[in-house]
C-alpha positions as CSV (number, residue, x, y, z in Angstrom):
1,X,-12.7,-22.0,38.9
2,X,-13.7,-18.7,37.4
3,X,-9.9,-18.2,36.1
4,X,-10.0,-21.9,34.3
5,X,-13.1,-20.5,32.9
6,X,-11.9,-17.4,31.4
7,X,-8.4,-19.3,30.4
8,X,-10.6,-21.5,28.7
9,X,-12.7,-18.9,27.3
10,X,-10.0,-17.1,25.5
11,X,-8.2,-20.4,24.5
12,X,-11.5,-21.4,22.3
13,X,-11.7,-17.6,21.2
14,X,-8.6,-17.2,19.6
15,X,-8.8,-21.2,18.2
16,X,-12.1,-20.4,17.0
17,X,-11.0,-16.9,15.1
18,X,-8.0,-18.7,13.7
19,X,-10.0,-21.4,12.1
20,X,-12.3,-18.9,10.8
21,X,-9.7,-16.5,9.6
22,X,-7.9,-19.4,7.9
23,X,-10.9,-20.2,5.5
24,X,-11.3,-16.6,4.9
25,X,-7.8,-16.2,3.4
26,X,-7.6,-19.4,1.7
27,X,-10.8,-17.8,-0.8
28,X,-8.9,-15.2,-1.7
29,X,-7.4,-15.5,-5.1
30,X,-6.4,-13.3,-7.6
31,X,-7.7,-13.6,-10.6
32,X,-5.2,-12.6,-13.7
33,X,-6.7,-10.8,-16.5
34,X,-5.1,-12.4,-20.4
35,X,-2.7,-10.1,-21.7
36,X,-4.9,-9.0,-24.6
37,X,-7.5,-7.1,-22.4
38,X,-4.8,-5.6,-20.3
39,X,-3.6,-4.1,-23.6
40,X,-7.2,-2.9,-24.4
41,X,-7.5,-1.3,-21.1
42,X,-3.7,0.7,-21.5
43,X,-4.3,1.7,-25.2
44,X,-6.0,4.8,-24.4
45,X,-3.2,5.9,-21.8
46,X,-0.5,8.2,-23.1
47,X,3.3,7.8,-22.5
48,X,6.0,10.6,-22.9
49,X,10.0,9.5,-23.1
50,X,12.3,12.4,-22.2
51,X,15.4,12.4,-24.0
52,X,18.0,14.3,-25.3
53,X,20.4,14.6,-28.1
54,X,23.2,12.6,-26.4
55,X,20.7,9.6,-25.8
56,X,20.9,6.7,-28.4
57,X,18.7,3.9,-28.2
């Protein structure tokens, strides 16, 4: 009796958190940002190239 209890107990526990768990995940979304404020943000950020002589682009 007290085992068919507890079996019970921790069926409906992990059923329960898996439900919960699922809605939980399914809200999270990214959100993507147009490409023109991306380009705002990484205007102020300097980039370097390292090259030599023997490198032709």
């Amino acid at each position: 009796m007290i085992k068919s209890l507890i079996r019970w107990s921790i069926t409906l526990g992990v059923a329960g958190a898996t439900f919960l768990s699922w809605g939980a995940i399914e809200n999270l979304m990214a959100i993507a940002l147009p490409e023109a404020e991306i380009l705002k943000k990484l205007d102020p950020v300097p980039v370097f190239t390292i090259a030599d002589e023997k490198v032709r682009l």
